[in-house]
C-alpha positions as CSV (number, residue, x, y, z in Angstrom):
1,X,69.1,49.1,148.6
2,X,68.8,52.5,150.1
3,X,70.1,54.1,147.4
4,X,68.4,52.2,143.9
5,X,66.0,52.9,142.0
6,X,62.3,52.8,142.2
7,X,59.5,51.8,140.1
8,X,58.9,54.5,138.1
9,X,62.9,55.0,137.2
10,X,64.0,58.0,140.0
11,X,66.3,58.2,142.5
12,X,64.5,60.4,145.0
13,X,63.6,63.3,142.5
14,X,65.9,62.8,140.1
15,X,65.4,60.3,137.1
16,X,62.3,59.1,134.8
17,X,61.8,59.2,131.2
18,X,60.9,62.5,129.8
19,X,60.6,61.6,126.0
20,X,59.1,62.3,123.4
21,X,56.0,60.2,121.8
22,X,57.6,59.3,119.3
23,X,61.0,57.7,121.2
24,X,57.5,55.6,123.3
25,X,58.1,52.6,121.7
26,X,61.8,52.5,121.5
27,X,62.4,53.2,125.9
28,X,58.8,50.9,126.6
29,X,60.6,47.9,124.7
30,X,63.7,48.0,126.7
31,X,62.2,49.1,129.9
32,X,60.1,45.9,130.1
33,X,62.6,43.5,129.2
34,X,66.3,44.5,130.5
35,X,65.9,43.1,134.0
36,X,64.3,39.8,132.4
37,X,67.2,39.5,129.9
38,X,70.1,40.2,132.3
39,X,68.8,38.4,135.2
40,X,68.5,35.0,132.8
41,X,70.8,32.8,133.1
42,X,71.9,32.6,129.9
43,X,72.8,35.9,129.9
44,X,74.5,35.7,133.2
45,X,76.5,33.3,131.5
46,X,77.5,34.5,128.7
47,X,78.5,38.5,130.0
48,X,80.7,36.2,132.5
49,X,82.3,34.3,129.2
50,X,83.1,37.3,127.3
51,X,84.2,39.5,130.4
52,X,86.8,37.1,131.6
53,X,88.0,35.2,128.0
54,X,87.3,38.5,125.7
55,X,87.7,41.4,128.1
56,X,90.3,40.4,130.7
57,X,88.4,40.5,133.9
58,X,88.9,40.6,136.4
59,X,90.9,43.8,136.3
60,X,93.7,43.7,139.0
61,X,93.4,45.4,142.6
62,X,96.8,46.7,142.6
63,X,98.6,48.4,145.6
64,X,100.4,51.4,144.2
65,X,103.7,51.8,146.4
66,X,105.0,54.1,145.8
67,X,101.9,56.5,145.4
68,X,101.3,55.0,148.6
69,X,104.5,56.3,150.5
70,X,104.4,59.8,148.9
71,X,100.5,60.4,149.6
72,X,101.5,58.4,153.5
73,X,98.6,56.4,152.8
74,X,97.6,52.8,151.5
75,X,96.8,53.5,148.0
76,X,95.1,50.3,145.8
77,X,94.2,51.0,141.9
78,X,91.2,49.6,140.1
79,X,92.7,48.7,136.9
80,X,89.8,49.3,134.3
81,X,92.9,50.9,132.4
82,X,93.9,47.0,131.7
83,X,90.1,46.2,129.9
84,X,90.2,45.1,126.3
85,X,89.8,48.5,124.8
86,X,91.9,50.5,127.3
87,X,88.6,51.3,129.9
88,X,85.3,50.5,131.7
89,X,83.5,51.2,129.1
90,X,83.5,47.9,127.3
91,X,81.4,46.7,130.5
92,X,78.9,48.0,129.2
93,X,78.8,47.6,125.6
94,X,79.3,44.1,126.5
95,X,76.1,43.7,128.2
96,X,74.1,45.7,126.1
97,X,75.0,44.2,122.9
98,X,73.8,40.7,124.0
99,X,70.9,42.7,125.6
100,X,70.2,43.9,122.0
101,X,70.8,40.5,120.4
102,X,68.2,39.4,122.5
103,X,65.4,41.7,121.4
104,X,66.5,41.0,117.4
105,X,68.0,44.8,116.9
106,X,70.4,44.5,113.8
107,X,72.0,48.2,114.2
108,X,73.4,50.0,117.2
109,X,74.0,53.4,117.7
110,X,75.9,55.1,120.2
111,X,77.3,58.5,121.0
112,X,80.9,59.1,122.0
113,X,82.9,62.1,123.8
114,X,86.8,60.8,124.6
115,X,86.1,58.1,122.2
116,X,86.6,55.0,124.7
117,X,83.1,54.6,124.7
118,X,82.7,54.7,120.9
119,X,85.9,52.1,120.4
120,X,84.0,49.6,123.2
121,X,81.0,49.7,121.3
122,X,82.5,49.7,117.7
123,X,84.2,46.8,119.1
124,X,81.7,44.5,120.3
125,X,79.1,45.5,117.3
126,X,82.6,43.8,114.9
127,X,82.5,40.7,117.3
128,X,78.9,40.0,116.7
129,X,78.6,41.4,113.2
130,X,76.2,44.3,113.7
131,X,76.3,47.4,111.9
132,X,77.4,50.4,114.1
133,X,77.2,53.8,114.2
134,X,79.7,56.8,116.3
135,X,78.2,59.9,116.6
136,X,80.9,62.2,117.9
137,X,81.0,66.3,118.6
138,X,83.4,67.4,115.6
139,X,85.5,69.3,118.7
140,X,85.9,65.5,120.2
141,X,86.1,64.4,116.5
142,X,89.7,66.3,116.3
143,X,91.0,66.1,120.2
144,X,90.2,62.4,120.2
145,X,91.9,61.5,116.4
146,X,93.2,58.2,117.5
147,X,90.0,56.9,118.9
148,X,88.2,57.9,115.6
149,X,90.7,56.0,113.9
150,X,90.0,53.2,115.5
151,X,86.5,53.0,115.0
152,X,86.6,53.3,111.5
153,X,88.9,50.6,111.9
154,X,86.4,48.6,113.6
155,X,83.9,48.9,110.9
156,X,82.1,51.5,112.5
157,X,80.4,54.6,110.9
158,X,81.6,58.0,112.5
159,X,79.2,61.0,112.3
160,X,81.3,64.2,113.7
161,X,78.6,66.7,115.3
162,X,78.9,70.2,114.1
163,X,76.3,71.7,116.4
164,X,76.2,73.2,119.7
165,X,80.1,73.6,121.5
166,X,80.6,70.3,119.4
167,X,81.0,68.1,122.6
168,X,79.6,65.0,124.1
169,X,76.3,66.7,124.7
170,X,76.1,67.4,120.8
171,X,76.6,63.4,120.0
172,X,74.0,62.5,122.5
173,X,71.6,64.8,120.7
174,X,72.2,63.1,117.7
175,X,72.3,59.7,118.4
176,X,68.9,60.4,120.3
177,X,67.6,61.9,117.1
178,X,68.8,58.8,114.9
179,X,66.9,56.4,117.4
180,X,63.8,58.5,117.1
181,X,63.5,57.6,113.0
182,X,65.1,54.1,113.2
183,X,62.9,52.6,116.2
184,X,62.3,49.2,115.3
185,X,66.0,47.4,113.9
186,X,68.1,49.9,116.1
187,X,69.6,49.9,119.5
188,X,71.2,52.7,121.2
189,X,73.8,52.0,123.8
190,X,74.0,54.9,126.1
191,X,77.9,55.1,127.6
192,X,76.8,56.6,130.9
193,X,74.3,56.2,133.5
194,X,72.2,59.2,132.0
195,X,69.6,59.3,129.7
196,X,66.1,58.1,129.7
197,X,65.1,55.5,132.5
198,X,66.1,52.3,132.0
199,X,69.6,53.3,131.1
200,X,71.1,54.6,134.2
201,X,70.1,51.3,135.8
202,X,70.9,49.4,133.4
203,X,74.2,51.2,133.0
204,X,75.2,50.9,137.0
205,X,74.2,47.2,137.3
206,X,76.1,46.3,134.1
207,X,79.3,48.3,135.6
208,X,78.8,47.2,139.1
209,X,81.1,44.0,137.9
210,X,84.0,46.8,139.0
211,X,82.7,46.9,142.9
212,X,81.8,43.3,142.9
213,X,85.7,42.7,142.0
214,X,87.1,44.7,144.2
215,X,84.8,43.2,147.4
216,X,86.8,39.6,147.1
217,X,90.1,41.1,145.8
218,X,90.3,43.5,148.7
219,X,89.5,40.4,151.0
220,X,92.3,38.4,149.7
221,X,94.5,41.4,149.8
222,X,94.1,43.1,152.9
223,X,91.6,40.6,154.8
224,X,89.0,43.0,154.4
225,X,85.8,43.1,152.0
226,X,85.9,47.2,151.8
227,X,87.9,50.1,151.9
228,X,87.9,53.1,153.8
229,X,87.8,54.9,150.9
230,X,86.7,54.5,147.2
231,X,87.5,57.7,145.0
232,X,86.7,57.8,141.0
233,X,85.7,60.5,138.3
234,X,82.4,61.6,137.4
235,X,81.5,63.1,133.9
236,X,77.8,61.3,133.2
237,X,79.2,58.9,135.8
238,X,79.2,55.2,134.6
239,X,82.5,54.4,135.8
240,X,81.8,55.6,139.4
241,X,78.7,54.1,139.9
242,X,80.5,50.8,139.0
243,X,82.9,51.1,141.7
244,X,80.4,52.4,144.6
245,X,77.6,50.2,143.4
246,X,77.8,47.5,145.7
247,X,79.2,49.8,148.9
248,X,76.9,52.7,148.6
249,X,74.6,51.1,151.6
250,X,78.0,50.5,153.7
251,X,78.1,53.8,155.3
252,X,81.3,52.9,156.2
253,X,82.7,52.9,153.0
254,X,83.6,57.3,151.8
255,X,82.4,58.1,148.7
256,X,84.2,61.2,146.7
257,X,83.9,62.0,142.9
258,X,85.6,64.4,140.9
259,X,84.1,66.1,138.6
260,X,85.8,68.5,136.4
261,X,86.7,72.5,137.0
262,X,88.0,73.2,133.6
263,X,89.5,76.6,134.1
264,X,87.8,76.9,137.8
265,X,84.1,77.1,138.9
266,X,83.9,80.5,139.2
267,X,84.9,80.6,135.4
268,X,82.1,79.9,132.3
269,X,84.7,77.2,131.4
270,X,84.2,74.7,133.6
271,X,82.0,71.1,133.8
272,X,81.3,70.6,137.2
273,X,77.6,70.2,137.0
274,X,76.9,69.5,140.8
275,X,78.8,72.7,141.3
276,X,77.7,75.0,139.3
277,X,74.5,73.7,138.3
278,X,70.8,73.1,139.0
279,X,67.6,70.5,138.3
280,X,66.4,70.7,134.9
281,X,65.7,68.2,132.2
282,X,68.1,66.8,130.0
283,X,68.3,63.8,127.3
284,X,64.7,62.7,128.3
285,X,66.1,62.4,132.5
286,X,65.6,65.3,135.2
287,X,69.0,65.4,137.2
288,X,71.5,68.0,137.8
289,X,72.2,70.5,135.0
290,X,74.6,73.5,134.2
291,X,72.2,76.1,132.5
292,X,70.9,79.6,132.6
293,X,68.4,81.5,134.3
294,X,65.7,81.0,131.7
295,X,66.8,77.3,131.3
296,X,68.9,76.9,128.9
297,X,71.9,74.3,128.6
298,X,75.7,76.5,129.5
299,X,78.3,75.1,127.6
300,X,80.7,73.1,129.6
301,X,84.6,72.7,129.4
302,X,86.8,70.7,130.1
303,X,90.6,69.5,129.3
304,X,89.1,66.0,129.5
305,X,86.7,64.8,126.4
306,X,85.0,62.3,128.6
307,X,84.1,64.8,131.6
308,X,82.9,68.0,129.2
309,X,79.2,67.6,129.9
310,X,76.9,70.0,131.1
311,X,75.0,67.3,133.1
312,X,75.0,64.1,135.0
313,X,74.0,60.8,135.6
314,X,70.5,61.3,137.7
315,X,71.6,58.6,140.6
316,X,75.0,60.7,141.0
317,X,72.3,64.2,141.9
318,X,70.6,61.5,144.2
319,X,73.6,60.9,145.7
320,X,74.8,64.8,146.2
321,X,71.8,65.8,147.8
322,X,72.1,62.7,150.3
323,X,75.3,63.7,150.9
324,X,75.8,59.9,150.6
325,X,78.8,60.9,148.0
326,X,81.3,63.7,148.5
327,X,81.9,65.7,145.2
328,X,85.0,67.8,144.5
329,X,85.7,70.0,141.9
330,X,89.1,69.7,139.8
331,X,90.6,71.9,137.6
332,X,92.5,70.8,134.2
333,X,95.9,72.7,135.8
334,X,95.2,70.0,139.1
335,X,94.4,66.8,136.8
336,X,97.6,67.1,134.7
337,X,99.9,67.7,137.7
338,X,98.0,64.3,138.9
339,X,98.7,62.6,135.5
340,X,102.3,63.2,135.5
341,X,103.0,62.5,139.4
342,X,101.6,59.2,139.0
343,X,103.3,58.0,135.4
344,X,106.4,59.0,137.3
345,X,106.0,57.2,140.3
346,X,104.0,54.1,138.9
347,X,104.5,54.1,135.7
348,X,100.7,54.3,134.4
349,X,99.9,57.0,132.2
350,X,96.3,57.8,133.0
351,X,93.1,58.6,130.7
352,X,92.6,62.9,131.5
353,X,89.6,61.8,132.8
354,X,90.6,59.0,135.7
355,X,93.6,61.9,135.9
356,X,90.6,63.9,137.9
357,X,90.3,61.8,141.2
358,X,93.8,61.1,141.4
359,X,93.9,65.1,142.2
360,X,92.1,64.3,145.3
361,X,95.3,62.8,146.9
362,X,96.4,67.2,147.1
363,X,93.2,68.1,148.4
364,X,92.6,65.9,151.5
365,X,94.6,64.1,153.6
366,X,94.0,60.5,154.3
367,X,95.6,58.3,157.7
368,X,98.1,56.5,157.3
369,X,96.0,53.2,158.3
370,X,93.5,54.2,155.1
371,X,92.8,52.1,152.7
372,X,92.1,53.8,149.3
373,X,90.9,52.4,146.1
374,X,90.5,54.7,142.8
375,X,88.9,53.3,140.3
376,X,91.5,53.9,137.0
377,X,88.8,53.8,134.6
378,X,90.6,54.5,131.5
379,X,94.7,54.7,129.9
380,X,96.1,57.4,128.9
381,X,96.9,56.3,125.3
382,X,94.1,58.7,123.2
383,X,95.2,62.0,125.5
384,X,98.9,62.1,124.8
385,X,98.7,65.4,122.7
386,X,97.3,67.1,125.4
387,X,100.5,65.1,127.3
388,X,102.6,66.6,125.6
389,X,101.2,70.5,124.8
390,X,101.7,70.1,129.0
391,X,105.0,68.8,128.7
392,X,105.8,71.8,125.9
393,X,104.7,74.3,128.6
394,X,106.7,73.2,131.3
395,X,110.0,72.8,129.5
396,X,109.3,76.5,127.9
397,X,111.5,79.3,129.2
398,X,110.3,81.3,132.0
């Protein structure tokens, strides 16, 4: 592949494993066994099992009609919205719990930012009986409330972050510092494709199930193994690297992410790294980063939890400089108007985050011969408060 990853864990310039001595052990372990382990057999067969009899997969490829006519294009949704869970996410936490199984780990951490992530992990460590423990940014703690529920629900141990802007960021820093004292029993399942090499890797390949689907599905749908078009959200990325994975050497085949605006790029509330940002290092990867002059991390913002990062995943900065992905930026004001157009035409009330790339649909225009898939990554279930504070505004008097 053109676009994978090579030896030594980069894509191009961006990627490695700039840690710490003391995290050596813990990113050496996995490194040299997580293409062993997931290209067994067994393995193969047992992610299969659980992603079709535990998670629901295969997620439908379904043709959205009337989106379709409004938009004048042919308009297919992804529905990772449908998984067990309510999102992509448990992809992943599938895979890696059997991964950690496999090298005899007995506690997972993990670090959460819209809480999906957190639940899908929470959820398979109560399937296979292994402790767990959240760390969440006490600002996602409170905007994310049923989520956190739910993992205490699930058994899991919630740490709220108090540091920093108290984001996604904040969690990863703890859950990297938890893994640093607790190397030997512990595994950390890293949501995104960021992090330390092997983790985006890993990450893509275990979400690349999403673009594997939609190959035959599309096939059987419209006769055709790709679209013109695949669009999907980027915060660290996971989802979208799923659903380009196995089309990112089919030139054919546009690429476009959305990452998010917040207020506006030319604000200091905003998360769209690519943007805005800059190559620095950042939780032990060198990618793409929003900081200062002298280096330090800017605090990002966004409406969404799951897109308020001030970095991202180091194949997605491989893939902006290539120009082999087109990123647009989308502001919280553009993402909500996108929420509520398609509940009301569909009606599918999106996570804030998948919210993003439906914006694209105002921003370009497609043919009317297109065929565009958006990868729905996640349900709108854990955002209605900011639902309705929207809904508040608009029925306010003017």
């Amino acid at each position: 592949m053109k676009y994978a990853i090579d030896k030594k864990g980069f894509y191009g310039e961006f990627g490695g494993a700039f840690i710490p001595e003391a995290m050596y052990q813990n990113i050496e372990e996995l490194r040299s066994n997580y293409l062993d382990i997931i290209e067994s057999s067994s393995f193969q067969s047992e992610f299969a099992r659980l992603l079709k009899y535990y998670v629901g997969r295969p997620s439908p490829l379904y043709y959205a009609k009337r989106l379709s006519e409004y938009y004048g294009t042919n308009i297919y949704l992804k529905r990772e919205d449908l998984n067990h869970t309510g999102s992509h996410k448990i992809n992943n936490t599938i895979g890696q719990i059997l991964i950690a199984k496999k090298l005899g780990k007995t506690r997972i951490i993990a670090e959460t930012g819209a809480g999906q992530h957190g639940v899908a992990t929470a959820t398979v460590c109560a399937l296979t009986g292994i402790k767990c423990v959240v760390y969440m940014g006490a600002l996602d703690v409170s905007r994310q409330a049923p989520n956190v529920l739910r993992m205490k629900m699930l058994g899991a141990d919630v740490i709220p972050i108090e540091s920093g802007n108290k984001t996604l960021k904040d969690a990863t820093n703890g859950a990297l510092r938890d893994w640093i004292n607790n190397p030997w029993d512990t595994h950390y399942i890293i949501g995104s494709v960021v992090g330390p090499h092997p983790y985006p890797d890993l990450v893509a390949r275990l979400q690349s199930v999403i673009s594997e689907e939609i190959q035959w599905q599309l096939k059987e749908l419209e006769n055709k193994e790709a679209p013109d078009y695949i669009l999907a959200c980027v915060g660290g990325g996971s989802n979208a690297s799923g659903a380009f994975y196995h089309f990112l050497d089919n030139e054919n085949v546009k690429l476009i992410a959305t990452e998010a605006a917040g207020l506006g790029v030319d604000t200091n509330q905003t998360a769209a790294t690519l943007a805005t940002g800059s190559p620095g290092v950042l939780h032990s990867c060198r990618t793409m980063l929003m900081q200062n002059e002298d280096g330090q991390i800017t605090e990002p913002y966004s409406i969404s939890a799951g897109l308020d990062y001030p970095g991202i995943g180091p194949m997605h900065s491989f893939l902006h400089t290539t120009e082999r992905v087109k990123y647009m930026s989308i502001t919280d004001k553009e993402a909500l108007k996108a929420a509520f157009l398609l509940t009301r035409l569909e009606g599918i009330i999106p996570a804030l985050e998948s919210a993003h790339a439906f914006a694209v649909f105002e921003k370009k225009k497609f043919k009317a011969t297109d065929v565009v898939v958006i990868n729905l990554s996640g349900r709108g279930d854990k955002d209605m408060d900011a639902y309705i504070n929207e809904m508040q505004k608009q029925n306010e008097p003017s």
